[in-house]
Phi, psi and omega in degrees: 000120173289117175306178188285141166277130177272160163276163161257187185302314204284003180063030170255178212265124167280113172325325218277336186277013138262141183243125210245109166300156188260012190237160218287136165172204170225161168241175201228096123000098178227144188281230200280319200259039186020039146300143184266175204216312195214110154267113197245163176233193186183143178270340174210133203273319163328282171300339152321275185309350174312301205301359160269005168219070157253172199275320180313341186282164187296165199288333192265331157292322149340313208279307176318291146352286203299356155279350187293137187242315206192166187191124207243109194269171159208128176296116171248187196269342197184149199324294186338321205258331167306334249231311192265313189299298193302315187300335191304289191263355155264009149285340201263332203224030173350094131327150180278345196266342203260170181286102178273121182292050198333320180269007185297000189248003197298316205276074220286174173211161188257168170233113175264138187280167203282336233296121181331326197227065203296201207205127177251132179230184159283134181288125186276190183189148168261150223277018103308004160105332168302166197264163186253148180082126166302167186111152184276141210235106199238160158125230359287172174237174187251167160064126180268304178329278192321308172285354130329315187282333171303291211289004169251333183285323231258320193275319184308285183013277198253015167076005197285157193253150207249339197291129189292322184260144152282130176254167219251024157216179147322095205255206221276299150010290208301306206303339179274350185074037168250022180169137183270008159063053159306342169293003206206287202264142177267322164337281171314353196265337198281017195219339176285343178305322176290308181312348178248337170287312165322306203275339171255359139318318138327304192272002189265357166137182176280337167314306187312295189330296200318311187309302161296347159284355140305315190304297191299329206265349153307278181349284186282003150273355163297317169313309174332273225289329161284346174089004194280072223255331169310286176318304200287292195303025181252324169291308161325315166296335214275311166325313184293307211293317180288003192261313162307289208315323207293335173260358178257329191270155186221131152234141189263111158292103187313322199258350159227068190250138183220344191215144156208144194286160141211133165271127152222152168225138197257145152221103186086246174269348230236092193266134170286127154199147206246132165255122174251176186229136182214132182234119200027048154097357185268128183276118191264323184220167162210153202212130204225137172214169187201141174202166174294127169274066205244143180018241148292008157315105200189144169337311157292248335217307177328290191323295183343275175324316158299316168276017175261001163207034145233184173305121183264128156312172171258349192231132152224111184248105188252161171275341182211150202237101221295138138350134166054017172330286181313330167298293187297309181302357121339282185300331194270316177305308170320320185269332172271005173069030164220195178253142135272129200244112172268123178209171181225149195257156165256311174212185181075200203287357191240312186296331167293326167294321163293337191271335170285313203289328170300323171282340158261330139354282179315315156320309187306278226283349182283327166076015179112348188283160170323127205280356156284294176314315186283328180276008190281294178292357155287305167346304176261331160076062186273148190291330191219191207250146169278081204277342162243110170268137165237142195210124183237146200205151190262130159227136190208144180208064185097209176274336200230042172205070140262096192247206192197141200218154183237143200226159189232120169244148173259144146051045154102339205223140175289130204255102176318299197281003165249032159267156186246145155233105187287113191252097167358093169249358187243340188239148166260176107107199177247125209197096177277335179270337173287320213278313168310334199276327239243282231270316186303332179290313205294318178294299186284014171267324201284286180335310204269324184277335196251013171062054196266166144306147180257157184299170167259007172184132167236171243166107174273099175319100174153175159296206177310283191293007160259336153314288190299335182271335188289324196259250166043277173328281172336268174336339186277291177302343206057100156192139189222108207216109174313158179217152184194170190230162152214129194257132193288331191282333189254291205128008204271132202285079172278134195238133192301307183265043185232130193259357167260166203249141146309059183303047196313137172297161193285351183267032204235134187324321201298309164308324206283328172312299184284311163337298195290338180294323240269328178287336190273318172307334182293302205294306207257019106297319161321318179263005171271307165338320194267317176291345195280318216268010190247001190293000000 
């Protein structure tokens, strides 16, 4: 019999008073107040679950630990079944560490109900995913507003009665011409059964749609033709109204569902990921998540989950390629009854689709900033985007005509009134890297005792050694500013811990920026320079 598991002093969950199977299964978190908090699976549950009270892990897997009270295996026969089972109980017990899909519900579904006189309604689903309630089950459909403007045009439409109870007259419905009031006239009750044998033929795909729409505008030329001029204008709304559905709703047909994209991006702790949805060549959806880099919590585990309550493709096209691949294309294939395929494109229409998902990521987190600044800051892997740059440069004409000048851009554009200019006070003779060590002390020493904001970047005219003399500084004040250098003959991008240089193509914004700092500080030393020498 395995004892109760104890804390230790220091308050973490003592590993050792537990006995761990060494085969594939998933575990259960659990804190004091035996909430599970976190679920994982494993190809071996021992060693796993070791690896979590080793000294190397991230600050938010740390937090996590420090809350473990207890912790509960379940044995499965193989990863796979590890794999289906863990997405299985974090839909049932939504951990707080584990990954929530927030929009997974996005892809809704409608319900006509058992009812004598049924009722279309939204189908609810509980947090497994199951559906609540009897009734025949249509969709899935995309966009909720909109399948909201459906399920009321789908009710004018087909007469559907809106009323939770039937009552036992006619209400404001009927009066409005939006229900033949079956609860009151036998005529209407006897004509509704067609109204739901219509509406679910509609909800059975785009043939059907087309068909009855052929269907109603024979009617209402008949009506015409017949003098029956009520009835036809009642089908003319009724045209118009399906014409409104046919342009606000998209259904996702399952059998020709064939491809979907994801961008993931990691930052910090924090991995971003982006989806489009692509149908017979049509982009249908797109979909944004974020999660925590907390225990197994990874790009696969991310897939797992998702496809455990949307439609699976015949294509899963990525930037990068999860984990356990070969598990999930298994798995995925097994629930969708064809092979599913996980890839990264090399090139063509898939590689473009990825490279739009990537650049929209990068736009979100960007909040509106210029799309220079955001490849700047990819470019460079700076933590925030550079929206204030300072860029410094030597102008020297002989010994006793050397300054030093600054040039300032905001949001991509130069900014006049913060650039600056330096008359050399400390170096003799000509020393462009003392002469950088000197302005750079002197500006961020200024910055720093009178509490000025500091740049998001600072940008050097020059190589290596005008770089090193430049971080030198910075160091010298305590002030921690990415720094970077760019030497004009090449273009080339120098970085303090990068020992190869950075070429950007010429055509790329991110350069066209710093060329525009790195020029401006030159012209505007040069013209100080130049005032000094007519005194």
């Amino acid at each position: 019999m395995v004892k109760k598991p104890t804390l230790k002093a220091t308050g973490q969950f003592d590993l050792s008073t537990k006995t761990i199977p060494t085969h594939s299964g998933i575990y259960l978190m659990k804190d004091k107040e035996e909430k599970i908090i976190y679920i994982g699976k494993a190809k071996n549950l021992r060693n796993r679950v070791r690896s979590y009270f080793t000294k190397n892990q991230n600050y938010k897997t740390q937090k996590l630990v420090q809350k473990i009270h207890d912790i509960e295996f379940i044995l499965t026969d193989n990863e796979s079944e590890a794999f289906l089972l863990e997405a299985n109980m974090i839909k049932r017990y939504r951990p707080v560490y584990n990954i929530e899909l927030k929009d997974q519900q996005r892809y809704t579904y409608l319900k006509i109900t058992n009812d004598t006189y049924p009722r279309l309604t939204v189908a609810r689903r509980t947090r497994t995913g199951a559906f609540i309630g009897g009734g025949r089950i249509y969709g899935p459909f995309t966009h909720g507003s909109s399948k909201m403007l459906s399920i009321g045009l789908l009710r004018k439409t087909f007469k559907i009665r809106i009323c939770k109870k039937l009552p036992k007259e006619a209400c404001l419905e009927y009066h409005i011409g939006n229900c033949e009031a079956p609860c009151e006239f036998v005529n209407a009750r006897q004509k509704y059964s067609k109204h739901i044998e219509e509406l679910e033929s509609i909800l059975k795909g785009k043939r059907n749609f087309t068909d009855f729409y052929e269907k109603l505008e024979i009617e209402m030329s008949d009506a015409s033709q017949t003098r029956q001029y009520e009835k036809a204008k009642e089908i003319h709304d009724t045209l118009q109204r399906l014409q409104n559905l046919q342009t606000k709703q998209k259904m996702e047909v399952m059998r020709n569902y064939d491809e979907e994209y994801f961008g993931i991006k990691i930052k910090g702790h924090e991995a971003f990921v982006m989806s489009l949805r692509q149908t017979n060549g049509v982009i249908r959806d797109r979909n944004r998540f974020s999660f925590d880099l907390v225990g197994d919590n990874s790009f696969s585990s991310f897939l797992s989950q998702y496809y455990s309550t949307n439609p699976i493709p015949k294509f899963i096209v990525t930037n990068e390629i999860p984990s356990k691949k070969d598990i999930l294309e298994d798995i995925f294939s097994r629930t969708a009854g064809f092979k599913v395929s996980i890839i990264i494109p090399a090139g063509g229409k898939r590689k473009e689709m990825i490279d739009l998902i990537m650049r929209n990521i990068a736009l979100y987190h960007s909040k509106g900033a210029d799309p220079a600044l955001v490849e700047l800051q990819e470019v460079l892997d700076l933590q925030e985007i550079p929206n204030v740059i300072e860029c410094f440069d030597i102008s020297n004409h002989g010994e006793s005509y050397a300054v030093g000048a600054m040039s300032q851009f905001l949001d991509g554009k130069p900014t006049k009134s913060g650039y600056r200019k330096f008359r050399i006070k400390t170096v003799v003779g000509r020393n462009d890297y003392a002469m950088i060590n000197e302005i750079i002390k002197r500006r961020y020493l200024r910055n720093r005792i009178e509490k000025i904001e500091m740049p998001n970047l600072v940008v050097i005219d020059g190589g290596k050694g005008h770089l090193k003399a430049a971080s030198n500084a910075l160091k010298g004040v305590g002030v921690d500013i990415p720094c970077i250098s760019l030497a004009k003959e090449n273009e080339e991008i120098f970085l303090p811990n990068l020992k190869k240089s950075i070429i950007l193509p010429k055509e790329s914004n991110a350069l066209k920026i710093l060329q525009h700092v790195r020029d401006e500080a030159h012209r505007f030393g040069l013209s100080y320079n130049r005032a000094l020498r007519k005194i």
